[in-house]
N, C-alpha and C positions, 0 to 999 in steps of 0.2 A: 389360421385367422390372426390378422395385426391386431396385438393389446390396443384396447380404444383408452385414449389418454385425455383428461380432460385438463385444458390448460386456462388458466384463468390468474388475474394479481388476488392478490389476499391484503387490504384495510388493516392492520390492526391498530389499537388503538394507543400504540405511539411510544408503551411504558416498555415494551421488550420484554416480556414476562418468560416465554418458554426459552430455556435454556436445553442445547443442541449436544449431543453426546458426544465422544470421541472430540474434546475442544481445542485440540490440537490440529492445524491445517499445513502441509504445506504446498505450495505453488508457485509458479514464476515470476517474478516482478523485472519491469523494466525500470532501469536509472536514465532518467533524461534530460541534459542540460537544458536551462533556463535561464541565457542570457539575459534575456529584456523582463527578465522580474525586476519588478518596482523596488523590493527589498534587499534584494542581495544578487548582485549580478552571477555571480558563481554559482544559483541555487540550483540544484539537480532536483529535479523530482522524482517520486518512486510513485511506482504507478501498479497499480492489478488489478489483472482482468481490467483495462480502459481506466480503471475509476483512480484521480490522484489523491493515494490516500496520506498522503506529508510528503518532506525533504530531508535529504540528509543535513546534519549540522553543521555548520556554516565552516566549520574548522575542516571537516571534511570534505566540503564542497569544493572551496579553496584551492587546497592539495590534490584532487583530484581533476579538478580544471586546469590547474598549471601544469600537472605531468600531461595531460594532454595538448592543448598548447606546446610544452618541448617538445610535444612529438611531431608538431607540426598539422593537427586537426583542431577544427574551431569548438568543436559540442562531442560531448558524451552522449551514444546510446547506448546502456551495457543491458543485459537481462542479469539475471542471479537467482538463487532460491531464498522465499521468504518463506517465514514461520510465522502463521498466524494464531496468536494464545488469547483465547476467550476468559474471561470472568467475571464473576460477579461477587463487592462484598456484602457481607452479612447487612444487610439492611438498604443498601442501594437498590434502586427502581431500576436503572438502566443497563446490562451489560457492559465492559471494555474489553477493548481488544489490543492487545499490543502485537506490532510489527515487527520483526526480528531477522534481518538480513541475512545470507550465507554468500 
C-alpha cells in the first residue's frame, strides 16, 4: 500500500523561530549573465533551485564577462556547487544564511 502523504503550505508567523539541523547544505547553483541589469551591466546572477538568491561582486562579474567575451560568447550560464550555512545569533529573531560558491 502507497504511504498516504498529506501536502499542504504551512503560515508561519513570519519570526523564523524553528531552527533546522544538519545547517549545512549543499546543492547546485546556476551563474547566469545579466546584461540588461540596470546596475551593473556585468551582473551574473546565482540562482538555486529557480530562486535568485544575489550576484557575484562586481570585480568578479567583470572578469568573468570579459574572459568570456575573448572567447567569443555574449552571456555566462555556468552551474557550480553551493554551500548553504544557516545561523542564528544569540538574540536575533530571524535566521541567515550565507551562500558560499565551489
Amino acid at each position: 500500500m502507497p504511504d498516504r502523504v498529506l501536502h499542504t503550505k504551512l503560515d508561519g508567523t513570519g519570526l523564523f523561530l524553528f531552527e533546522v539541523a544538519g545547517q549545512n547544505h549543499y546543492q547546485p547553483a546556476i551563474l547566469r549573465s545579466e546584461p540588461t541589469n540596470p546596475h551593473d551591466g556585468n551582473a551574473i546572477a546565482v540562482e538555486i533551485s529557480g530562486l535568485k538568491v544575489g550576484h557575484l561582486d562586481r570585480h568578479t562579474g567583470a572578469k568573468l564577462t570579459n574572459q568570456c567575451k575573448r572567447l567569443g560568447f555574449d552571456r555566462i550560464e555556468a552551474t557550480c556547487k553551493a554551500k548553504l550555512a544557516g545561523y542564528r545569533s544569540h538574540g536575533d529573531q530571524a535566521a541567515k544564511v550565507n551562500v558560499m560558491l565551489d
